[in-house]
N, C-alpha and C positions, 0 to 999 in steps of 0.2 A: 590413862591420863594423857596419854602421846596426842589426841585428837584436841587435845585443847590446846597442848602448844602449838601445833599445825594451826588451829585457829587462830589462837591469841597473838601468838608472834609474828606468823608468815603471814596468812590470809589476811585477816583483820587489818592490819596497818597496810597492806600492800592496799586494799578496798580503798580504804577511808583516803589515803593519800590522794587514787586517782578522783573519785568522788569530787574533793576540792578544789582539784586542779581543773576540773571541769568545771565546777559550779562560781568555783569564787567570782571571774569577769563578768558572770552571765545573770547577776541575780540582784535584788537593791542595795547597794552595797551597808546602810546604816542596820536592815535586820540581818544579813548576812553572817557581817562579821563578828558578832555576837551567836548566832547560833552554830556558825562552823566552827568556832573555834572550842565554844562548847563542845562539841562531837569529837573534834579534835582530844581536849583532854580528855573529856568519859574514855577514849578507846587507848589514849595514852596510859589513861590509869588502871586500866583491864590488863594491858600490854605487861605494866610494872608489877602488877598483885599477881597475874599468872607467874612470871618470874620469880618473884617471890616464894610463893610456891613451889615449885620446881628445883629451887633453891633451896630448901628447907627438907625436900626430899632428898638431893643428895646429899645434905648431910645425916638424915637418917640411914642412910645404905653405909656409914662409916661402923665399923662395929665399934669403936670408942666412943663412938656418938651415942651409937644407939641401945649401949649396953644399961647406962646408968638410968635412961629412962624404961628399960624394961620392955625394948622394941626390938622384934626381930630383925635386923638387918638384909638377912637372906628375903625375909616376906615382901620389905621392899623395895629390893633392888627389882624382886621377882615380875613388880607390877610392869615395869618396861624393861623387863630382859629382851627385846626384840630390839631395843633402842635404848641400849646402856649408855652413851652419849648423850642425850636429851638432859638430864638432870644436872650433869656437867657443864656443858654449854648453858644451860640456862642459869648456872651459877656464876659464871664465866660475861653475861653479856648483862646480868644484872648488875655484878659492881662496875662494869664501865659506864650503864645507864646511871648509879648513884656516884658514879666520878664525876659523869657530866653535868647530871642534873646540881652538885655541888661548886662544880666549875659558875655556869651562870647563876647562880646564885650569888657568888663572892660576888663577881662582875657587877651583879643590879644591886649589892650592899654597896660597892665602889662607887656607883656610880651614886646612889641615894644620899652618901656621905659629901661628895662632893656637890651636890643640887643644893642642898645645906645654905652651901654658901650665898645664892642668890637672895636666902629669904631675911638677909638684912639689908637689902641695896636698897636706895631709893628708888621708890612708882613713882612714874606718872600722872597725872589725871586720868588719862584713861587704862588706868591698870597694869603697869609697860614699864618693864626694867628697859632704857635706853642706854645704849655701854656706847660710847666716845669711839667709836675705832672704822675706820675704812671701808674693811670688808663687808661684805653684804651675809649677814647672817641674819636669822629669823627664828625659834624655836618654843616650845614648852618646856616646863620643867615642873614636875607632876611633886607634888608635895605639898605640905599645908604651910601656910597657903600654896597654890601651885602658882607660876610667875609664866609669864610670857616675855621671851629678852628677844631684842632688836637692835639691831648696831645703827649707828646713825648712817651709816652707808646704804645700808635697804629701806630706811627711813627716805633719805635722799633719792633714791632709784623709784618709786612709788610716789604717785600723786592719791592726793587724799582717800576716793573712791576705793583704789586698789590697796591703799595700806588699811583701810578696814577691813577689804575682805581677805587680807594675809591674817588681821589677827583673827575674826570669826572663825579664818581655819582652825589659828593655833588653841583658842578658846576651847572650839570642839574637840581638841583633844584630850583638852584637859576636865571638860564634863563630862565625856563619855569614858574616860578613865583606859582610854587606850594605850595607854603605857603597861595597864596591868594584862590588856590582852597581847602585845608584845612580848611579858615574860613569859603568861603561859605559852605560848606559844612558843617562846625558846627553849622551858622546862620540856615541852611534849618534843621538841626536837631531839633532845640529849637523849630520850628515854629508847627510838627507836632511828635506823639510819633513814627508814622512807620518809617520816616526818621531817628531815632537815630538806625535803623537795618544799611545804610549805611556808616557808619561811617570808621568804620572796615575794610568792603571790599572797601572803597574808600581809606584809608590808603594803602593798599597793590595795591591797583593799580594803585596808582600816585610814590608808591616803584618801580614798575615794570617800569614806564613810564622812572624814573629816570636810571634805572638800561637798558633800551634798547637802552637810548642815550648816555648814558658812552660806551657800547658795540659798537654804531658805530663811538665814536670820537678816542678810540683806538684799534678799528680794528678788535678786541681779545675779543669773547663772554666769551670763559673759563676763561681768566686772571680776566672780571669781576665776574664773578662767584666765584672762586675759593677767590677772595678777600674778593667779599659779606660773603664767608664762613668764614675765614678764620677773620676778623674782626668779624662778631657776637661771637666765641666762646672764644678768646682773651677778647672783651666786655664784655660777661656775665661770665667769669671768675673774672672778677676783679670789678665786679659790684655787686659780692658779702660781697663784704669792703664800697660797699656802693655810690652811682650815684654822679657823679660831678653836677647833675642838674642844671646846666648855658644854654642849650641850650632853645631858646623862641623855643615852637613847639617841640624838640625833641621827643615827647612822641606820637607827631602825627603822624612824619615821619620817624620814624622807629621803627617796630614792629619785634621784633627777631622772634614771632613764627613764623613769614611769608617765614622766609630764607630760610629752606627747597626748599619750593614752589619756589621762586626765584630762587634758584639756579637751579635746576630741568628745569628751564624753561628755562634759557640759556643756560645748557647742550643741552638738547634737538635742533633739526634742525626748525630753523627758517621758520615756515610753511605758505602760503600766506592767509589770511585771508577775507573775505568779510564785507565790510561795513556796507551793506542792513540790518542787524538787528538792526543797530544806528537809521534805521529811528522808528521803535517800540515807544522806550520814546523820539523821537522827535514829532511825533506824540501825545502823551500821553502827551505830555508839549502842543501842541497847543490845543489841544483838551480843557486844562485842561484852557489856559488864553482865551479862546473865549469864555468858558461859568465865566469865571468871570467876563467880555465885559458885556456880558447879565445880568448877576445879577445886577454888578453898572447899568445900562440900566433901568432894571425891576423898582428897587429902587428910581431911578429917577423920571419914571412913575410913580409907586407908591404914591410917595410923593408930587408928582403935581396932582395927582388927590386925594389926602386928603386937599390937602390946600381948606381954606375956605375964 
């Protein structure tokens, strides 16, 4: 069984990390970020069930464990006597994976309790919590209904054009349900340490994802562009008096260093792109739950042929 945690733990996620890290800038960001982060979790979730596993066998190697169910203890320490460590370690980096994965979970119940609160304020006509206050804030708030809030400061900082293409952005977040590929995405962080490398570049490109479907609801790459800009420097002007922090998530889904880049990208001529490198960590995700198929499998076997 040692060759699957070599896989499952160390290979596998070390792949699929850099995979992403390649692929996420270089690809259309609206199919992207939905199939990477798919990969993402499939090999997250291989990563957790090998653990699992592995976990399960050092507690069979305990002979108080292993006695009541009639399992030889010696048979399966025997299976990695080469690597008596492994089972331990793997018991070891699994509860700090289900610490973590527990930790962001509170966090997005917190945050989900307090969005709550938006879904009695008063809309607007055009669908728009408008909050009375200075600073220049902009956000979603993903929940049913999901609310789009704008302070009258960013209201103010935006002429008409570009305060629509702020909200198509924010809209699209809230149709493509990007909040939910943020948690996964922070779930598959907690599970291994290479996954907390894409955190970041999945941030900016579910930014992008949002910023190429405002681009085509109105029409006008540059109006989104020129607004993306144009709202970061208004925001981080007046964010130096200090962050309204009401938004659940805000901190996920939007990242000011990225606006450059963002912008850059929809100046630029929208170029046709090929898909054929998504199949890389789609691949790398099967690859990665077939052999954790195997390891529960091995385990099985294992364990039926230690019963006595």
């Amino acid at each position: 069984m040692f060759d699957h945690f070599v896989w499952e733990v160390v290979i596998c996620p070390a792949l699929i990390a850099v995979v992403i890290r390649l692929l996420a800038d270089r690809l259309r960001p609206e199919a992207a970020a939905i199939f990477l982060v798919t990969s993402l979790v499939a090999t997250a979730a291989g990563c957790l069930l090998t653990l699992a596993a592995f976990a399960l066998k050092a507690v069979a190697e305990l002979p108080f464990a292993a006695s009541p169910l009639h399992i030889s203890d010696a048979y399966v320490r025997a299976d990695t006597a080469r690597e008596p460590w492994v089972s331990w370690l793997s018991l070891v980096l699994l509860v700090a994976a289900l610490a973590g994965i527990t930790r962001v979970w509170r966090t997005h119940h917190r945050d989900a309790v307090y969005a709550r609160r938006f879904a009695t304020l008063p809309v607007a006509g055009d669908g728009v919590v408008l909050l009375d206050d200075e600073r220049a804030e902009a956000f979603a708030v993903p929940g049913t209904p999901g609310r789009i809030v704008v302070t009258t400061g960013m209201r103010a900082a935006l002429d008409d054009s570009r305060y629509a293409a702020l909200l198509a952005h924010e809209r699209a977040h809230l149709t493509a349900r990007h909040h939910v590929m943020v948690l996964l995405v922070h779930l598959s962080a907690a599970v291994h340490p290479a996954f907390r490398l894409l955190v970041r570049p999945f941030d900016y490109l579910i930014e992008r994802a949002a910023d190429e479907r405002a681009a085509t609801e109105v029409d006008d790459r540059r109006v989104v562009a020129h607004a993306i800009g144009a709202a970061a420097l208004v925001s981080e002007h007046t964010h130096r008096a200090g962050s309204l922090r009401i938004a659940p998530s805000r901190r996920d889904l939007r990242r000011a260093g990225a606006v450059p880049r963002r912008v850059a990208s929809l100046i630029a001529p929208r170029r046709a792109r090929s898909l054929l490198p998504l199949l890389i960590p789609a691949a790398v995700a099967a690859f990665s739950l077939a052999w954790t198929a195997e390891c529960v499998l091995d385990l099985g076997q294992l364990l039926a042929a230690a019963h006595h």
